[in-house]
C-alpha positions as CSV (number, residue, x, y, z in Angstrom):
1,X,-36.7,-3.4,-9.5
2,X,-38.1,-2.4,-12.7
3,X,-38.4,1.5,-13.8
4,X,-41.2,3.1,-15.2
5,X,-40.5,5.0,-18.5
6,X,-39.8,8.3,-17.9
7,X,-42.6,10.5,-18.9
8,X,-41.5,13.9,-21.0
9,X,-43.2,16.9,-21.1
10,X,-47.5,17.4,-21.4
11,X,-48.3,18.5,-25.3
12,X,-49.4,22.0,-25.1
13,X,-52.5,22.3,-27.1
14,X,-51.5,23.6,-30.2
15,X,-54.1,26.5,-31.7
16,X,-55.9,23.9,-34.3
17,X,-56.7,21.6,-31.3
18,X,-57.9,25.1,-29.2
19,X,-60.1,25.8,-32.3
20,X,-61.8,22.4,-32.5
21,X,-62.3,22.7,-28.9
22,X,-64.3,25.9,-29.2
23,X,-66.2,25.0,-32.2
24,X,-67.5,22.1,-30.7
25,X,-68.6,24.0,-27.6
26,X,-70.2,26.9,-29.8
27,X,-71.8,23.6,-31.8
28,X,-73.1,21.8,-28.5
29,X,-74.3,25.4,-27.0
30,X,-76.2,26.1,-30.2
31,X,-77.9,22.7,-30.0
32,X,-78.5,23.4,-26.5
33,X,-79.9,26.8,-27.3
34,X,-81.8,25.9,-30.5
35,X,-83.7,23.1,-28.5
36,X,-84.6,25.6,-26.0
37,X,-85.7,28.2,-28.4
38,X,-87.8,25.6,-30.8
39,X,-89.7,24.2,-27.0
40,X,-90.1,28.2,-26.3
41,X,-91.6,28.6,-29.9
42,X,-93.6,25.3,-29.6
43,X,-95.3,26.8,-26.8
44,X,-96.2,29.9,-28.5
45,X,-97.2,28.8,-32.0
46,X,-99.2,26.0,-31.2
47,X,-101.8,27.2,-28.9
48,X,-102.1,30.7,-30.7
49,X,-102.5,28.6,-34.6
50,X,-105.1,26.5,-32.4
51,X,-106.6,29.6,-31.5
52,X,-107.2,31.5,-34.6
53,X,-108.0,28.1,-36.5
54,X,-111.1,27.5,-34.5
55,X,-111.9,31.3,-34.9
56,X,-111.2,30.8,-38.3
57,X,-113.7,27.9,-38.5
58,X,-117.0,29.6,-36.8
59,X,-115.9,32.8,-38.8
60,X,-115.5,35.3,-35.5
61,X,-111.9,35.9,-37.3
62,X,-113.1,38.1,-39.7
63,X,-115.9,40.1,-37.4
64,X,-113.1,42.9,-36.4
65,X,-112.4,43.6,-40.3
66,X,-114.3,47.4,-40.5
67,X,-112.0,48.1,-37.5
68,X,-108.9,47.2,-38.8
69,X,-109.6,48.4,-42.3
70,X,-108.7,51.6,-43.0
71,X,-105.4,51.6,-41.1
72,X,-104.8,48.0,-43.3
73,X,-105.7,50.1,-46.6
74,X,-102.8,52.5,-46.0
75,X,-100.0,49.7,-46.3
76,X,-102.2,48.3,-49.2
77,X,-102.8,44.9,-46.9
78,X,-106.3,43.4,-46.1
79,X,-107.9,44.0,-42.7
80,X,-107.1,40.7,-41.4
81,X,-103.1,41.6,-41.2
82,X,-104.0,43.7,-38.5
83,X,-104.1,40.8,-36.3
84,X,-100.6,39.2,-36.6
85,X,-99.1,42.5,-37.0
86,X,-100.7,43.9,-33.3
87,X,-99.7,40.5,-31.7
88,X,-95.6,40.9,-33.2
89,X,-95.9,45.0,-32.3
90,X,-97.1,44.2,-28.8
91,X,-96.7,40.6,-27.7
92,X,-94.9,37.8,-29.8
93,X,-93.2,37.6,-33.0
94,X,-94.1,34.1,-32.9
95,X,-97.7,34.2,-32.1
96,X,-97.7,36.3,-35.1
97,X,-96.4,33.9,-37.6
98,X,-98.7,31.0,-36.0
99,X,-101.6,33.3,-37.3
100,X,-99.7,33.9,-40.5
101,X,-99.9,30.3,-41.2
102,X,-103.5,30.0,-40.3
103,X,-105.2,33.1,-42.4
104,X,-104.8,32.1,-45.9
105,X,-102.2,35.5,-46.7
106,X,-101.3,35.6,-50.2
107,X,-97.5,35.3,-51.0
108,X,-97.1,38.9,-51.6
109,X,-99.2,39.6,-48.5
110,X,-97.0,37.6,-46.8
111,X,-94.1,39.1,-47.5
112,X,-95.4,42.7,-47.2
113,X,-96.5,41.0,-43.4
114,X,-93.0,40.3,-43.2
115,X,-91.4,43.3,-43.7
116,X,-93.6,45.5,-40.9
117,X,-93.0,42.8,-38.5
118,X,-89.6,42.5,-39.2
119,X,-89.0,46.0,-38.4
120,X,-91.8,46.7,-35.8
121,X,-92.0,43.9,-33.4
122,X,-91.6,43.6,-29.7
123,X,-91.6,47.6,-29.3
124,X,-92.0,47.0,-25.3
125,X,-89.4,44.9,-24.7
126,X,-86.6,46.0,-27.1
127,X,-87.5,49.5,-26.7
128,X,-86.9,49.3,-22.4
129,X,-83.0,47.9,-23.6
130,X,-82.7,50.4,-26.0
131,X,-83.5,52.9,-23.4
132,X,-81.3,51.5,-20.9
133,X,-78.7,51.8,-23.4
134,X,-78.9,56.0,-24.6
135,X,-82.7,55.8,-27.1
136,X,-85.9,56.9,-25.7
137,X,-88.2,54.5,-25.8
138,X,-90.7,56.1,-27.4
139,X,-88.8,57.3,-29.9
140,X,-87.5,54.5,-30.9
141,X,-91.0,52.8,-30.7
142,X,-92.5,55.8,-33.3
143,X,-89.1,55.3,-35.0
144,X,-89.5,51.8,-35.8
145,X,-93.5,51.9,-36.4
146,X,-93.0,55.0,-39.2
147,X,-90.1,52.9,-40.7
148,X,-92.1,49.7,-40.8
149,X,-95.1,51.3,-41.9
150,X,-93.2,53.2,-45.2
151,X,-91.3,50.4,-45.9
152,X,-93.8,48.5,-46.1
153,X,-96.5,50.5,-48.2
154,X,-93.3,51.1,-51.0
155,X,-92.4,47.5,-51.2
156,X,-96.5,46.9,-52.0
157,X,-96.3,49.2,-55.3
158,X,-94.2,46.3,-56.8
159,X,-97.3,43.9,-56.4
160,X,-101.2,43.9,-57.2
161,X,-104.0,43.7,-55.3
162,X,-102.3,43.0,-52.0
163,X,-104.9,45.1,-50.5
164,X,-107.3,42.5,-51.4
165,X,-109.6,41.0,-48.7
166,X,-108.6,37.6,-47.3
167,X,-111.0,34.9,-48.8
168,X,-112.1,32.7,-46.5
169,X,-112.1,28.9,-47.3
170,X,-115.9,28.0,-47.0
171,X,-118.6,30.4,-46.7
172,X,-121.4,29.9,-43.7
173,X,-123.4,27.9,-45.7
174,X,-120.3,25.4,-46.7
175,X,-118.4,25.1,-43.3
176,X,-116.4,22.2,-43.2
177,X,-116.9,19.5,-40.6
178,X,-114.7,20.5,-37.1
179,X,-112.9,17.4,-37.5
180,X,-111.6,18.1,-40.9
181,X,-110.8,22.1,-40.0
182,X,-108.6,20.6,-36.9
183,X,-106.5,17.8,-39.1
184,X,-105.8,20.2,-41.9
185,X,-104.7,22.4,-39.1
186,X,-102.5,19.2,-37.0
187,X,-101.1,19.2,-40.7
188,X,-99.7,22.6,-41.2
189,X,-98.5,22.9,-38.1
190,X,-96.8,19.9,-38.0
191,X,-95.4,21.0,-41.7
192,X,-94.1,24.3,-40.3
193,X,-92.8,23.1,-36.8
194,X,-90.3,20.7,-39.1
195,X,-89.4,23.4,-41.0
196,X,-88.6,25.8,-37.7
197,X,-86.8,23.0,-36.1
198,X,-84.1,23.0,-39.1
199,X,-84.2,26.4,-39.3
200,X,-83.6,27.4,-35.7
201,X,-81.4,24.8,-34.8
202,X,-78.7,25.5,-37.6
203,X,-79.2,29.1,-37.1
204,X,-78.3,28.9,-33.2
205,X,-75.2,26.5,-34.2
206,X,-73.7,29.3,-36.4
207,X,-74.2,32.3,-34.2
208,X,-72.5,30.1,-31.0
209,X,-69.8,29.0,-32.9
210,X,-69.1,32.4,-34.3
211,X,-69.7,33.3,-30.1
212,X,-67.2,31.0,-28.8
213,X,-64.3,31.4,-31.7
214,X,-64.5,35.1,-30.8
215,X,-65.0,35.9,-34.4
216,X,-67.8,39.0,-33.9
217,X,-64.9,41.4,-33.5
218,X,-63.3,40.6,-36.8
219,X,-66.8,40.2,-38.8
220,X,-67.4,44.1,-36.7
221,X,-64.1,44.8,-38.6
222,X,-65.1,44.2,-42.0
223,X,-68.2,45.9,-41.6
224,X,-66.7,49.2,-40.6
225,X,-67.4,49.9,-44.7
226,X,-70.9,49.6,-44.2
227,X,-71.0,51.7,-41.1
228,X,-70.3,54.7,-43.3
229,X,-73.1,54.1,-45.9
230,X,-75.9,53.4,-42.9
231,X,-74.6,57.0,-41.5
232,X,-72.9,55.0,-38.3
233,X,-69.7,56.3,-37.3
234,X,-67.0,53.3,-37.0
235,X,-66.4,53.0,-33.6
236,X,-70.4,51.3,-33.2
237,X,-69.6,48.7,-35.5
238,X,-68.8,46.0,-32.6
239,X,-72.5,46.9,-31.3
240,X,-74.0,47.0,-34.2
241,X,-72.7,43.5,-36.0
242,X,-73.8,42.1,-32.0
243,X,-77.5,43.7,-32.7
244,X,-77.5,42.5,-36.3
245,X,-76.7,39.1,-35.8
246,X,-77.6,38.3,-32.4
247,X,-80.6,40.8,-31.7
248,X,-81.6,42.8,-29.5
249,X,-82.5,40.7,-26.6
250,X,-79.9,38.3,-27.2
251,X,-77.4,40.9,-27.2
252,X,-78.5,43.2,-24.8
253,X,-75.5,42.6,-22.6
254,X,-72.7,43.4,-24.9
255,X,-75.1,46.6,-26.2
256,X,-75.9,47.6,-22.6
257,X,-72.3,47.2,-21.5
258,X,-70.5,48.8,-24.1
259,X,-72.8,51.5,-23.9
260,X,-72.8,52.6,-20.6
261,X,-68.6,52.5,-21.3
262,X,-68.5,56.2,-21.8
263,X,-66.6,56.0,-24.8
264,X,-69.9,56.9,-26.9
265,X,-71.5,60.3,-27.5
266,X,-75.0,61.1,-27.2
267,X,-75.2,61.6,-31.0
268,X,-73.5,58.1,-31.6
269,X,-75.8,55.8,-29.5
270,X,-78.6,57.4,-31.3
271,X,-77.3,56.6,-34.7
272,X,-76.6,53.2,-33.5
273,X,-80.2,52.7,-32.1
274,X,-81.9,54.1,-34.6
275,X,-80.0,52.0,-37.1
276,X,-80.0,48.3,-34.7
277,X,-84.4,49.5,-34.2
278,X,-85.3,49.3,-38.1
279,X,-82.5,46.3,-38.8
280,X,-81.9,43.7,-36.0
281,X,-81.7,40.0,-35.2
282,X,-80.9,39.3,-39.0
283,X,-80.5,36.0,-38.8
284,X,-83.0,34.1,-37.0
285,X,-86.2,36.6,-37.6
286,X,-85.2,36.4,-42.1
287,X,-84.4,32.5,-41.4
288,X,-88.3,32.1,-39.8
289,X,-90.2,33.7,-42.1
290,X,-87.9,31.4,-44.7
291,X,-90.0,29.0,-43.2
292,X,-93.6,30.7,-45.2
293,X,-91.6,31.1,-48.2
294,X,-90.8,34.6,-47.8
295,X,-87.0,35.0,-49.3
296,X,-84.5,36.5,-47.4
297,X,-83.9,39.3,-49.8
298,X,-88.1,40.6,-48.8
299,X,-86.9,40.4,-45.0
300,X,-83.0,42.0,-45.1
301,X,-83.0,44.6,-48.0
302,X,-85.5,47.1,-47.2
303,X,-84.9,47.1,-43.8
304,X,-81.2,48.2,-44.5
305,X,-82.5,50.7,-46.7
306,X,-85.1,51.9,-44.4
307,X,-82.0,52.0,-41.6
308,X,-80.0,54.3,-43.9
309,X,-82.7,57.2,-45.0
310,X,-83.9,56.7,-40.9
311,X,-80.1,57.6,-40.0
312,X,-79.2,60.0,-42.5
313,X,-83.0,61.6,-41.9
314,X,-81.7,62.4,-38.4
315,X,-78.4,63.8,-39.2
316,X,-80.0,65.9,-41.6
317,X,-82.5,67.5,-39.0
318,X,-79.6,68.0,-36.3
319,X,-78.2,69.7,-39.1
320,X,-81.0,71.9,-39.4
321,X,-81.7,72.3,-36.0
322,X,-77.8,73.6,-34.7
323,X,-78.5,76.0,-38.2
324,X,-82.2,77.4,-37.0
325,X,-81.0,77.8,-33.6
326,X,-81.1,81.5,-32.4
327,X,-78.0,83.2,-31.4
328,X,-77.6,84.7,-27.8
329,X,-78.4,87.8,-28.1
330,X,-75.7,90.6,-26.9
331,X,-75.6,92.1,-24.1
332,X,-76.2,95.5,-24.4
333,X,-72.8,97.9,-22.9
């Protein structure tokens, strides 16, 4: 009768094994997620680029320009801006870029393009979680849209003529043939859809490996410097890094949730919101507009900057509002 080896103890997973383990499950999640997001963005970017092309190409594009002017001129950007800008404000951020792509921006108009969107986009939707979370929504909407549009017009005085009107390819006269207009379009799409896809993807793998290691708290940690020079007191600084790197939509729950914990002051969460309205999501929406050749320095420094002076603007006027306030007046004996 034979007897089977006796069988010691099951290894415990050490901590290097539990970390592989969760870095390959933030890895496979942010695969998952950055297929799902480049589909989602497929869907969006290449019916909308269709769209404008063939406007582009019969020349309607450029019938709304003494609309759109004036407000244009004030941000030193040509009337056809108007257009992506509107659709990021109210609608896409996406569908804005497709358009970017199409209308031939210059570089610096690009990156002036960049700027307003990055700050003012998707006022609806961001500004109903903001609001669920201690900012009114139409604060923070006129918030974001002053910051975007100041930011924007003081970034243009480093560049010339971005006011310039957007020359169209051909005149009426020279219109290319439709066939040709839709292969040089099949072409730059297909140019910046490659670019997106390596873009989003390692983005997503980053931010879900950070995710699953647990590693936001500690990044909040070292950030708590920071929270004093954008006017944030350092007890936000776990919502904050989560809005910063995350967005936010994407981190709505952990901003909703921490939020409604009680812990916060009315004064704090408006700081917060104020701060995570002008400078959000600043990873992915920087690491897109890579993707047009704007650098990431166009699309991360002035918003910080523009979150700072917003913050410290509205510590200044509770300031002055708590000093202008009258006194009760006494009752007479």
């Amino acid at each position: 009768m034979s007897h089977s080896p006796e069988r010691g103890p099951a290894p415990t997973p050490g901590p290097t094994s539990g970390f592989t383990t969760k870095a390959r499950l933030g890895i496979r999640r942010g695969i998952h997620r950055g297929l799902q997001g480049f589909l989602w963005i497929i869907k969006i970017v290449v019916p909308v680029s269709l769209a404008v092309a063939l406007l582009d190409w019969t020349g309607w594009l450029y019938a709304l320009d003494p609309l759109f002017s004036p407000v244009m001129a004030l941000m030193n950007l040509p009337p056809q801006a108007a257009l992506p800008i509107l659709s990021a404000v109210f609608s896409s951020f996406y569908a804005a870029v497709a358009m970017m792509v199409v209308i031939p921006f210059t570089h610096p108009q690009l990156i002036l393009m960049a700027i307003f969107m990055s700050i003012a986009h998707m006022l609806v939707v961001e500004g109903i979680i903001q609001h669920k979370s201690g900012m009114n929504v139409a604060a923070i909407a006129l918030i974001r849209l002053i910051g975007a549009g100041v930011a924007t017009y003081l970034v243009s005085q480093l560049f010339v003529g971005t006011a310039a009107p957007v020359v169209m390819p051909q005149g009426p006269e020279e219109q290319i043939p439709l066939a040709i207009a839709l292969w040089e379009w099949t072409l730059s799409t297909l140019n910046l859809m490659l670019r997106i896809f390596f873009i989003i993807f390692s983005v997503m793998i980053v931010l879900e490996t950070l995710k699953e290691l647990h590693l936001t708290g500690r990044i909040a940690a070292l950030f708590r410097p920071l929270m004093v020079l954008l006017g944030l007191p350092p007890n936000v600084a776990t919502m904050w890094v989560t809005g910063v790197f995350f967005g936010i939509v994407y981190g709505s729950a952990v901003i909703v949730e921490e939020a409604g914990s009680g812990r916060f002051s009315g004064d704090e969460l408006k700081r917060l919101h104020i701060s995570l309205g002008l400078c959000h999501s600043m990873v992915e929406d920087p690491a897109l507009f890579l993707a047009l050749g704007v650098g990431f320095q166009w699309t991360v420094l002035p918003r910080l900057a523009t979150a700072a002076v917003a913050v410290q603007l509205y510590g200044l006027v509770n300031v002055l509002r708590l000093r202008l306030r009258p006194e009760p007046h006494q009752q007479p004996f």
